[in-house]
N, C-alpha and C positions, 0 to 999 in steps of 0.2 A: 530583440534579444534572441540568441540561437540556443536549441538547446543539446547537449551532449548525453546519449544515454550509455550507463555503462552497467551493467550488469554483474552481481557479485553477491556471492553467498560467503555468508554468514550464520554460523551452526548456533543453535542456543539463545536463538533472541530471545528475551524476554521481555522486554518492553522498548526501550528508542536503541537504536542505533546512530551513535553520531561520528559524523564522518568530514572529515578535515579533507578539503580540495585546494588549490592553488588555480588561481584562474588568472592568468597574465602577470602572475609574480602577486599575486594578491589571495589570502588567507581565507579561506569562509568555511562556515562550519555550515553543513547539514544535516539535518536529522530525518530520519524516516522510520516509521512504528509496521509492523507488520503483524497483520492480525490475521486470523482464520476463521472462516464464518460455516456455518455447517451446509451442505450440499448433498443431502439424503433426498435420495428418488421418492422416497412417502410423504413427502412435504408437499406434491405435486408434481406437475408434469414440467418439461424445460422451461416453459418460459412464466410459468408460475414463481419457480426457483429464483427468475430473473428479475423478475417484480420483486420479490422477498430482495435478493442481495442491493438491488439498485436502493429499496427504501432504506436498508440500512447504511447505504456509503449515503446517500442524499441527508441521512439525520445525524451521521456522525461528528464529529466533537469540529467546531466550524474551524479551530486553530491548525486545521487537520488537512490539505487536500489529497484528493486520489491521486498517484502514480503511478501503481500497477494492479491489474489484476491476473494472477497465475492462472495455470491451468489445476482444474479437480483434482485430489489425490486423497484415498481414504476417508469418503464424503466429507470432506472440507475442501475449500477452497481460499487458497491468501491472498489476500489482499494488502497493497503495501500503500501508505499513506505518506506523504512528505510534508515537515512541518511548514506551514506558511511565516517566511524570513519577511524582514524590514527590507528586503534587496528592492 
């Protein structure tokens, strides 16, 4: 399976984003949850931070996988999660 990334903001999430694609004349719906996790320099040092965010994507909700991780802004950090489909 190949994959297409496409890039696209959206203002005000508040919890899932679901999003309607057409893939070869064929309808599917995806969802993706974007969450922000904190990235304050007194929590420790980089790769302390690193450890902290990986345990929390590694523990989070299993119906859940990772898709992105943004860059820092305003010590948080988003992270975007895509729901796992029957595909």
């Amino acid at each position: 399976m190949h994959n297409v990334r496409v890039q696209f903001t959206v203002p005000n999430v508040e919890s899932v984003v679901n999003l309607d694609v057409h893939v070869n004349g064929e309808k599917r719906n995806l969802k993706f949850r974007v969450e922000t996790f904190d990235w304050h320099s007194e929590n420790g040092s980089s790769e302390d931070l690193i450890t902290i965010l990986r345990d929390r994507i590694m523990n989070y909700d299993s119906e859940w996988e990772l898709y992105h991780i943004g860059s820092p802004f305003d010590d948080k950090i988003p992270v975007t999660f895509k729901f796992k489909s029957a595909e």
